[in-house]
C-alpha positions in Angstrom: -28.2 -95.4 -102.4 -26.8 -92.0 -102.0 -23.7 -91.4 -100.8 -23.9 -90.2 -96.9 -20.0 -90.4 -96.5 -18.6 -87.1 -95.4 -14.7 -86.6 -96.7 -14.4 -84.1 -93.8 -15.0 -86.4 -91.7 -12.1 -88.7 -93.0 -8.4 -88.3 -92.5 -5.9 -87.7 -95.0 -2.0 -87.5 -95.2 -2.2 -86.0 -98.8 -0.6 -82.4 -97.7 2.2 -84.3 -95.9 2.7 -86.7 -98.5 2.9 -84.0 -101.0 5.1 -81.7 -98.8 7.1 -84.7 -98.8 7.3 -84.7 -102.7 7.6 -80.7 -102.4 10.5 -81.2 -100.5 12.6 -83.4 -103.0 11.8 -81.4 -105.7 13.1 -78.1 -103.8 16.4 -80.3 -103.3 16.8 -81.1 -106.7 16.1 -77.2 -107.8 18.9 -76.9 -105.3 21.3 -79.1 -106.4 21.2 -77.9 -110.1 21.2 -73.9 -108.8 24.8 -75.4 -107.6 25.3 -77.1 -110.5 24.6 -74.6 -112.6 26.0 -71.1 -111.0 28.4 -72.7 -109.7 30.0 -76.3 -111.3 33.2 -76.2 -110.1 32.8 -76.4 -106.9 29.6 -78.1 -106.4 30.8 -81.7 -108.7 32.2 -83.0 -105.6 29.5 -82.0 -103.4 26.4 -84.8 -101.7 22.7 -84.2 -101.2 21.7 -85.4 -97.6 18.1 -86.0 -97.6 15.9 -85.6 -94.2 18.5 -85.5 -91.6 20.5 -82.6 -90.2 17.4 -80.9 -91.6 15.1 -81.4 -94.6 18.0 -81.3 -96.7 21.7 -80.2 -96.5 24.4 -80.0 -98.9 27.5 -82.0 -97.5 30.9 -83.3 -98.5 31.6 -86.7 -98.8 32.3 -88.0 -95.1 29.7 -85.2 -93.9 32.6 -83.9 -91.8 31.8 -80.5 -94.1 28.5 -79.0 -93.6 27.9 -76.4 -96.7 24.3 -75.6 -96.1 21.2 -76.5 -94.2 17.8 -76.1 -95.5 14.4 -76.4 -94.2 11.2 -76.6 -96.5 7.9 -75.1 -95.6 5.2 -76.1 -97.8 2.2 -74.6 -95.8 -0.7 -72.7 -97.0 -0.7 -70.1 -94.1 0.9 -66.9 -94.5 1.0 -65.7 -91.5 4.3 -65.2 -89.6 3.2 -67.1 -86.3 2.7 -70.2 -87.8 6.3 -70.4 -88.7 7.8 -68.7 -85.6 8.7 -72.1 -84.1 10.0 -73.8 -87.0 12.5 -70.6 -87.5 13.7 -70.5 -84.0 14.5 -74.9 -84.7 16.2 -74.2 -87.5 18.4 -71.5 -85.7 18.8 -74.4 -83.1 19.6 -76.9 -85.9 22.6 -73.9 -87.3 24.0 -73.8 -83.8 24.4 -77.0 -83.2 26.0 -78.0 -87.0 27.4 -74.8 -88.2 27.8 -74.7 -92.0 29.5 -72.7 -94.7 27.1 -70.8 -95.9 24.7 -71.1 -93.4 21.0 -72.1 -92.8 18.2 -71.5 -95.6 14.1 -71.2 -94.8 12.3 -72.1 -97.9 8.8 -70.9 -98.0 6.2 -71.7 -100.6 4.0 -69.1 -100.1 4.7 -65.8 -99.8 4.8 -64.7 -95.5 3.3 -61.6 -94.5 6.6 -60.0 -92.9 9.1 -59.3 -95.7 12.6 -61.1 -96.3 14.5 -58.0 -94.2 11.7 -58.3 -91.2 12.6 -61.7 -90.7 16.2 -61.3 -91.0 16.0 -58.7 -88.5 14.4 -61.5 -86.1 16.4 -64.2 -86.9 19.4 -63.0 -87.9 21.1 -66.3 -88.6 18.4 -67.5 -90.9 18.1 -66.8 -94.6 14.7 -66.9 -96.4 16.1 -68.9 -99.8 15.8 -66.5 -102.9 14.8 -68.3 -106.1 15.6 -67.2 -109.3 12.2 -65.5 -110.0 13.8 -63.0 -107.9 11.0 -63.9 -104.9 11.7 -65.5 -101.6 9.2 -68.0 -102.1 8.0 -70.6 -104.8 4.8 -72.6 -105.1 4.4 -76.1 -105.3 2.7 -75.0 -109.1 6.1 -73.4 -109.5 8.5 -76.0 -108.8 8.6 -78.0 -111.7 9.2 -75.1 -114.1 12.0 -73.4 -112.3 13.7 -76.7 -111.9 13.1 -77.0 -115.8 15.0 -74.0 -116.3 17.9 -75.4 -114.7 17.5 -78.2 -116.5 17.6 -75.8 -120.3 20.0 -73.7 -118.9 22.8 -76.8 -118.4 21.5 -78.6 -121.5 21.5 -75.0 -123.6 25.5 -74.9 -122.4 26.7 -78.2 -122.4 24.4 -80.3 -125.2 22.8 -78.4 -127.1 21.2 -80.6 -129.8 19.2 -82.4 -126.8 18.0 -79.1 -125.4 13.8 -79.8 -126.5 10.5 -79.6 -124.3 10.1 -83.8 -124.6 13.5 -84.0 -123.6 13.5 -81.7 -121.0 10.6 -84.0 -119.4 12.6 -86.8 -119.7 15.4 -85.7 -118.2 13.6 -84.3 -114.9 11.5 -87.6 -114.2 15.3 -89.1 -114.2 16.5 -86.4 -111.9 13.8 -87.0 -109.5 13.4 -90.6 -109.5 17.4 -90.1 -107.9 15.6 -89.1 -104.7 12.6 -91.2 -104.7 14.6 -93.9 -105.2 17.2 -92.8 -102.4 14.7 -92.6 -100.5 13.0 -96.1 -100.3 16.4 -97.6 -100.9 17.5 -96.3 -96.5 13.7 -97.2 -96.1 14.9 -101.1 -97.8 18.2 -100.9 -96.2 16.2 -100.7 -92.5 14.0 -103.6 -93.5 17.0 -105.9 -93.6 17.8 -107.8 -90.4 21.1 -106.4 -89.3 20.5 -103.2 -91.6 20.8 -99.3 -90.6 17.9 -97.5 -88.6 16.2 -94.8 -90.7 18.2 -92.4 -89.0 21.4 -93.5 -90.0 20.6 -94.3 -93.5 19.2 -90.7 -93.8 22.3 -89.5 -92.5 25.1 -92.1 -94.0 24.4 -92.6 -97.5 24.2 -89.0 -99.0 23.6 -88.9 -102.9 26.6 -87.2 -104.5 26.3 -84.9 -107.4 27.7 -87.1 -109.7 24.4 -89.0 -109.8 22.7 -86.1 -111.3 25.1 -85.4 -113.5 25.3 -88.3 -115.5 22.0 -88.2 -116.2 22.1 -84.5 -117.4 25.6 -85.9 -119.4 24.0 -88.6 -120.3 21.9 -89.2 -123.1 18.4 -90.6 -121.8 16.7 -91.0 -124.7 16.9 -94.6 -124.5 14.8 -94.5 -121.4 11.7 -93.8 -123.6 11.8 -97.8 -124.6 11.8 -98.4 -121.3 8.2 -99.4 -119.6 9.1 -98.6 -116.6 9.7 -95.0 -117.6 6.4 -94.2 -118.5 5.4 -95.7 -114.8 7.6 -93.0 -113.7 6.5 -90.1 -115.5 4.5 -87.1 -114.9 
C-alpha cells in the first residue's frame, strides 16, 4: 500500500522545540563569553532561564538585573517580522532596567544593518558574537560555544584541552540547563510546589555550576551510561 499521508498536512512543533534548544545553547555561549572576558566579575553572577525574558543574567536575590536577552531563531530575514518582538523587548527594558541593558539575538542575518536598527530602537542592542557578526546560526552554535570552551580550558587546564574532551565537557555544560529546566517543570508537579512562573523566576542557576564542571575533571563521566544518553 503506498503511502497517501501528506507531512504538510500534519503539524509539527519541531522549530519551537528546537528554538527552545537554540535558546539554551545561546545562554550557555553567554554565560562562558562572561566567564571568559570577564571572570572576575561574572563568578558570582546566575543564569535566569525564560522569565524576565528568554534569558537574563542576574545576581543572586535577582534584586540586580545585569542584562536581558531575547533569542530569535527564525528563518525570515526581513525586518517586519521582528518589529513587534523588538518594540516587547524595549517594553520588557523599561519595565526591569538592567546594567548593561537589553540584547536582540538574531540567528540569521536581518535585512536592515546593526546601526539601522539601533537608530529605531535605540535602547536595544543586536548581540555581537565573536565571529565579529550580529548574528549566529543554529549550525554555528555549537562551535562558537566550543571556543569558549578551548579558550578557558587552553588558560586554566591545559593538559585537558583535546577535541573528545572538549565534547565532553559541552554535553555537561548543557545538560546544566536541560536539567534546570525539567527540574521547575518537577518542582510544579508537586502538590504544594511553585507555578512554572515562579520556578522560572526563583531558582536561577549560578555560575558556579558551570564552573565546576569546566574545573572539574569529567572524564569520569565517560564510564557513565547515562552519558552517552546525553550526548551529541
Amino acid at each position: 500500500m503506498s503511502n497517501t499521508i501528506d507531512p504538510n498536512d500534519i503539524h509539527s512543533a519541531a522549530d519551537t522545540w528546537s528554538g527552545f534548544i537554540y535558546q539554551g545553547k545561546v545562554a550557555l555561549y553567554h554565560v562562558l563569553k562572561l566567564l571568559v572576558e570577564d571572570y572576575d566579575n561574572s563568578i558570582d553572577l546566575f543564569l535566569q532561564l525564560d522569565s524576565l525574558e528568554d534569558f537574563a543574567i542576574v545576581n543572586e536575590d535577582i534584586s540586580r538585573i545585569v542584562s536581558l536577552h531575547q533569542v530569535k531563531a527564525m528563518k525570515s530575514r526581513r525586518y517586519s517580522e521582528y518589529n513587534e518582538a523588538f518594540q516587547k523587548l524595549e517594553i520588557r527594558l523599561n519595565d526591569y532596567p538592567s546594567e548593561r541593558g537589553a540584547f536582540f539575538h538574531l540567528a540569521n542575518p536581518n535585512e536592515r544593518t546593526n546601526f539601522e536598527i539601533k537608530a529605531i530602537h535605540p535602547t536595544i542592542d543586536i548581540y555581537e558574537y565573536n565571529t565579529g557578526n550580529y548574528h549566529c546560526s543554529l549550525n554555528e552554535i555549537d562551535g562558537l560555544i566550543d571556543n569558549y570552551i578551548l579558550a578557558f580550558l587552553a588558560l586554566n587546564h591545559p593538559e585537558r584541552n583535546n577535541l573528545d574532551y572538549r565534547q565532553i565537557v559541552r554535553n555537561c555544560l548543557e545538560d546544566i540547563i536541560v536539567s534546570q529546566v525539567i527540574g521547575i517543570h518537577a518542582i510544579n508537579h508537586n502538590p504544594d510546589g511553585l507555578t512554572i512562573e515562579e520556578g522560572a523566576y526563583y531558582l536561577p542557576i549560578p555560575f558556579t555550576s558551570f564552573l565546576q564542571i569546566l574545573n572539574n575533571d569529567q572524564i569520569d563521566r565517560l564510564a557513565d551510561s547515562s552519558y552517552f544518553l546525553n550526548s551529541t
